[in-house]
N, C-alpha and C positions, 0 to 999 in steps of 0.2 A: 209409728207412734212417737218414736223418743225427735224422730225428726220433726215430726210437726211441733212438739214440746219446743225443739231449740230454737224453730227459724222463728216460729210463729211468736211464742212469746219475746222473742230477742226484737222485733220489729215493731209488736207490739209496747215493748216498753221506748222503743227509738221515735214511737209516732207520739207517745207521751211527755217525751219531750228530756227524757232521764239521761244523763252522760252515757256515750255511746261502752266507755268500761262496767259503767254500773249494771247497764243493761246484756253485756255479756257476761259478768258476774252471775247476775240475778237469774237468766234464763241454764247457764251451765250449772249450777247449786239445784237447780230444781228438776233438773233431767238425771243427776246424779243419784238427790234424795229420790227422787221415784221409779228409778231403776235397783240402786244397791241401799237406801234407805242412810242410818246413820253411817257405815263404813266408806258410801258414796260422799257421805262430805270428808269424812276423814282424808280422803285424797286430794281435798282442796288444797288446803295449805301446802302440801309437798310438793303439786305440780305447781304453781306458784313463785313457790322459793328458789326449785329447781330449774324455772323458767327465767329469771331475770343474774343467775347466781353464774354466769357464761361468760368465761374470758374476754371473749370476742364483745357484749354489751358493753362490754364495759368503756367500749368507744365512743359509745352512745351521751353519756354526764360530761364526759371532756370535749366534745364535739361540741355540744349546745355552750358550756362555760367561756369554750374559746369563741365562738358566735356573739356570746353577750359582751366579751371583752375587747371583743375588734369592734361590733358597732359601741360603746362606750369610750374606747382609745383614739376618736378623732379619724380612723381607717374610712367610713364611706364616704365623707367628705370631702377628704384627699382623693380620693378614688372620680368622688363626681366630677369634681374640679378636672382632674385630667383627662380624661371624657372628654369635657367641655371645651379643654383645648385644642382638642383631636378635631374635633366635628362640629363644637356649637356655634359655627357660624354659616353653616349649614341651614338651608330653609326648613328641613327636617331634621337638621342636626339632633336637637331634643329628643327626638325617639329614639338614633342612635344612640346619646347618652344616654340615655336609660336602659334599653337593654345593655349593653354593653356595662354599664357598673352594675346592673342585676346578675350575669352573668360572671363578674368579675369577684360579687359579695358573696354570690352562691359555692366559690371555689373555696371560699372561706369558714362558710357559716353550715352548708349542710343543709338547710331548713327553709322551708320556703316562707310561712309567717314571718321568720326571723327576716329573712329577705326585703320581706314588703316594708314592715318596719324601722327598716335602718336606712332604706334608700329612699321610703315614700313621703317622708315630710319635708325633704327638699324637692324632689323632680316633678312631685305632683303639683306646688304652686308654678314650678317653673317650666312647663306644659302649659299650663293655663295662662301664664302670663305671655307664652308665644301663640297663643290664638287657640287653642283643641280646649274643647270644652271638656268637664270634670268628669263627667263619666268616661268620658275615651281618657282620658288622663289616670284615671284612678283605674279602668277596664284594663291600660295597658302595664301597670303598676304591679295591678294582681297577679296577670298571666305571668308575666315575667318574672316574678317571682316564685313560681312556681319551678321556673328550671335550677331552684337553690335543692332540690330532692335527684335531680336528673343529673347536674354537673358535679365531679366527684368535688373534695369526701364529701358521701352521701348517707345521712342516716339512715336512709330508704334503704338503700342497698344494703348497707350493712344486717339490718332485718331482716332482709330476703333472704341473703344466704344463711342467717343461722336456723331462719324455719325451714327452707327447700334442705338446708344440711341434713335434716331427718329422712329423706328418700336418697338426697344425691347430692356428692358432695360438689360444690358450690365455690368459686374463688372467688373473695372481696376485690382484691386486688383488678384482676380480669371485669368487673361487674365496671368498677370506677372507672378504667379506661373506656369500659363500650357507651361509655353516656356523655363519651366528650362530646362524639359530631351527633348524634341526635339530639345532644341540649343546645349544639350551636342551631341546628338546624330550626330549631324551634324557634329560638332569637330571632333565625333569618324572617321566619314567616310573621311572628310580631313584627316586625318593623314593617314588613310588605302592608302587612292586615292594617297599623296603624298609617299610612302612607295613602292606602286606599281611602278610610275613611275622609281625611282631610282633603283630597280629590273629591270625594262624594258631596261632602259639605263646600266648597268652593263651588261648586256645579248649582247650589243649589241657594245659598247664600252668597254668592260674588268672591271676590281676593276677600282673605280673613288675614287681617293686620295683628301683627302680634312680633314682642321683641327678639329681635335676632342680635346676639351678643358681635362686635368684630371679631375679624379674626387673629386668632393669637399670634405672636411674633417666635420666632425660631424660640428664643431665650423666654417667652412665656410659658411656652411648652418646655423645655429643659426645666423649668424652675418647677413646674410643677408636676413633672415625673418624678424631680431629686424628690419633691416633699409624700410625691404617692410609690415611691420607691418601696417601701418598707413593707406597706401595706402588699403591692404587688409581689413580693417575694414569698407570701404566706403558700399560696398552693404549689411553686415551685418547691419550698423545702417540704412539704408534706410528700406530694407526691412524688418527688425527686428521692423521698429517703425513704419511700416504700420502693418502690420499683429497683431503684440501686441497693436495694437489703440491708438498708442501715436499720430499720423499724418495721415492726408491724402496723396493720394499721391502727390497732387501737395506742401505739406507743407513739403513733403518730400526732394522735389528740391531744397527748399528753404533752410533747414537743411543740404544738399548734397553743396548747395554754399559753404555758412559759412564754413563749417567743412573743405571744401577743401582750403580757404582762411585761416584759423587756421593752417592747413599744409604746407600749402604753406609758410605763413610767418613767423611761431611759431618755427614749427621742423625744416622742410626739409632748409626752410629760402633760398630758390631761388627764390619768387616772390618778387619785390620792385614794389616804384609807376608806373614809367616809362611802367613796364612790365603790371602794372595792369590797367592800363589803354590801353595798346594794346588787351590785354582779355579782354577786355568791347568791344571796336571797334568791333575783330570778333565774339564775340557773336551776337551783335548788327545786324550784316550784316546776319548772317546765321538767325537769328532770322527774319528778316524784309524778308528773305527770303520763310522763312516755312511761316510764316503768309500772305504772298501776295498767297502763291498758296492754302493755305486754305481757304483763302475768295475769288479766282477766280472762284476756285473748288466748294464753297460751292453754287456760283451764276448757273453751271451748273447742279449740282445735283436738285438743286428745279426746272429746267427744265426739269429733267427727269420725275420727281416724279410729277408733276400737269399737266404733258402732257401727262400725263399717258403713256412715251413711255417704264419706266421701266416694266410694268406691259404687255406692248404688247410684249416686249423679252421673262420677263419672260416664257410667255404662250406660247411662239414661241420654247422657249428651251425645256419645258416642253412637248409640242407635237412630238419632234421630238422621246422622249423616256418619260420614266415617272421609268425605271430602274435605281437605287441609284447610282448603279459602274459606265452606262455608263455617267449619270448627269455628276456624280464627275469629270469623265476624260475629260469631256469636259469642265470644268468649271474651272478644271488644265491646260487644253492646253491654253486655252483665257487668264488667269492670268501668264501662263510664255510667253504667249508673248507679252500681255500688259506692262509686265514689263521690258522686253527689250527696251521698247521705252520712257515708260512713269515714273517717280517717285512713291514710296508708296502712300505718303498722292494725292497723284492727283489722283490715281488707286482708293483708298476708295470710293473718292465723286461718283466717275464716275459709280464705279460697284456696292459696296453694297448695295445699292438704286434698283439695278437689280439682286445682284444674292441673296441677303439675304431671300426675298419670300420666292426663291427658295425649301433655304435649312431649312428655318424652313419648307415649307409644307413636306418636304421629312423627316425633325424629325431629321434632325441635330443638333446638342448642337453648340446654336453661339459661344458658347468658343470653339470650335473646330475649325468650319468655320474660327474665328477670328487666329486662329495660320496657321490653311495650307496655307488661304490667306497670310498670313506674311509670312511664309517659302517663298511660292512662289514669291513673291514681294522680297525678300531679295534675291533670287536666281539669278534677274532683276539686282543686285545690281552688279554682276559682269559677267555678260552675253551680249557680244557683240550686237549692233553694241554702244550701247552708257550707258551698267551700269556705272555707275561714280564711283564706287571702282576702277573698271579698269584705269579711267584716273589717281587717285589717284595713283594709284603704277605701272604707266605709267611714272610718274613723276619723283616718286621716284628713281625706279630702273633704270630709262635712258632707258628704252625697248619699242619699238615701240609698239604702241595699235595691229597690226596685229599680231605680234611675242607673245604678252600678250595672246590675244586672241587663240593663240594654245597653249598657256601653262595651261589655266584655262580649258581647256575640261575634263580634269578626273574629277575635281571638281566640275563640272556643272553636268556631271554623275553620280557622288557620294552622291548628293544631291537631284537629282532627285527621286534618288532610296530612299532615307530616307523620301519623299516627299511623293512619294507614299505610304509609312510603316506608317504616322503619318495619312496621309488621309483615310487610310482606315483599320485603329485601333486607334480609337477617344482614345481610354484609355492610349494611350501614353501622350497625353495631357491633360487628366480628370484626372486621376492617384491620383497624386500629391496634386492638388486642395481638389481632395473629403476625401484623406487621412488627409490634416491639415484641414478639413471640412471650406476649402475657400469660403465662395458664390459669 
């Protein structure tokens, strides 16, 4: 009973159209009052306060703040620009620079919206202006941005382990290292996916003429490392002063501000007050925002887990097979399509709590579970009908979300298939970890 209460109204309020916190909110407040009456809300507010009130969150406001102040500090564009000397004179050069500074803003930022928007209002006219039409320009935009949750620091991950920390304890540390070669892996296959298309379309339309930049001179390229220099030292000193034990990682957010506020007004010198007080504003907001559906999230989850309905899934999943491949496939299908609908950190609360059991009794390494889950949640990120990359470089490029939406299908195919290669060779993501002996 209290489970058809949770799912049904929670989906119910999601098909309404209500924010996906509001509608975890609203369905845990009412499974609570119709189980323990007034004393069931009284445990609202304390699981709540006690949900966001976590040392370890607290990486989470400095993460996004430093995000807002590298793409405001002049960072993605220096970033493009050197890309562009790398490879834009390249027939596909362009897609390389785009993944490649998606993946370079993602080491920065954390966030994959944040991603889209900091890189998507240069590369997507300048896609278009080398011949790929807006939807493959915006399709590849979003995906790629999605590997800003997959390539460390990762808010995603930092979320995983403080919820999986409630059964078993969880390294940050170890999670960011195993998401380097599956986030590059992912980049590999957008570029393939976007590579094909323009094959496809040349096949079908004749040569597609479109500007290819020359190519850079020794000293164009020098000039324009010295100036993307600074910018590219951000995840080296983050990660470099986790891993070498100078910081944790949330004191690493904290050092990731600063250092980018040194940039921003020292070197690069395009942030003043006016500007830096509007970076305060949007951090402020996106933050108030992640933190409302962690603590909405977190009021659902202790309903799953003391109603014991996590544990009747589980054993429900379990019965149907107790076979490692077919678990897996089925616990891939349920997360790409939870993520079509629903955000990462709302996904955590709701499913790790159910599918974690799972995969430790089957002898999966959480650091595993914890990346395929986030592959598959970041794949939500630009997967119709409502990833919010999408609307992101919906925006941007002026392309309708329906038109968007056939342009991102190679890349939702392209990813699936690396989705599968990471789920079902854990050492794509242990690799890494066990070689710098990460624990």
């Amino acid at each position: 009973m209290m489970a058809l209460i949770l799912f049904g109204l929670f989906f119910l309020l999601v098909m309404l159209r209500l924010p996906i916190a509001v509608a975890l909110a609203i369905s845990s407040i009412a499974v609570l009052f119709t189980g323990s009456g007034m004393f069931g809300l009284e445990l609202v507010a304390d699981i709540m306060y006690s949900s966001v009130s976590k040392f370890t969150l607290l990486a989470i406001p400095f993460f996004i703040l430093a995000g807002v102040i590298m793409e405001q500090a002049g960072i993605s564009k220096r970033l493009i620009e050197f890309a562009q000397t790398l490879v834009g004179h390249r027939k596909s050069g362009i897609v390389f620079v785009t993944v490649m500074t998606a993946i370079f803003f993602a080491a920065i930022s954390g966030s994959g919206p944040a991603t889209v928007a900091a890189i998507g209002g240069i590369l997507i006219p300048a896609m278009v202006k080398n011949g790929y039409k807006k939807e493959t320009a915006g399709g590849l935009v979003a995906s790629s941005g999605a590997i800003g949750i997959i390539i460390p620091p990762s808010i995603a991950f930092i979320v995983f382990a403080v919820v999986a920390g409630d059964q078993i304890p969880v390294s940050i540390g170890r999670l960011f290292i195993a998401g380097i070669i599956p986030g590059l892996l992912l980049g590999g296959g957008f570029i393939l996916a976007a590579m094909y298309v323009r094959w496809k379309q040349e096949r079908t339309e004749g040569p597609i003429e479109g500007f290819v930049r020359e190519k850079a001179t020794g000293k164009e390229r020098l000039r324009a490392f010295v100036s993307a220099f600074w910018g590219l030292m951000i995840p080296i000193i983050i990660l470099g002063g986790i891993y070498g034990g100078y910081f944790t990682p949330t004191e690493a957010a904290v050092v990731a501000v600063f250092y980018g506020l040194f940039v921003g007004f020292v070197i690069y010198r395009e942030l003043n007050l006016k500007k830096l007080y509007d970076i305060l504003v949007a951090a402020s907001v996106q933050t108030a925002t992640v933190m409302f559906i962690v603590s909405a999230a977190s009021v659902y989850a202790y309903i799953i887990t003391t109603e014991q309905i996590a544990r009747q899934i589980s054993g429900a999943m379990l019965g149907i097979s107790e076979n490692p491949i077919i678990i897996l496939l089925l616990v891939n299908v349920l997360l790409l399509i939870a993520g079509m609908f629903i955000d990462a950190i709302s996904a955590y609360y709701i499913f790790i709590p159910i599918l974690l059991p799972i995969m430790l009794f089957m002898d999966v390494d959480p650091t595993v579970f914890g990346v395929f889950m986030t592959v598959n949640l970041a794949i939500g990120l630009f997967t119709p009908p409502v990833g919010l990359n999408l609307f992101v470089a919906a925006g941007i490029s002026g392309t309708s979300i329906g038109r968007l939406s056939i342009g991102v299908m190679p890349f939702i195919v392209s990813s699936i298939i690396i989705l599968l290669l990471i789920t079902f060779v854990p050492q794509i993501s242990t690799f890494l970890p066990d070689l710098l002996n990460v624990k």
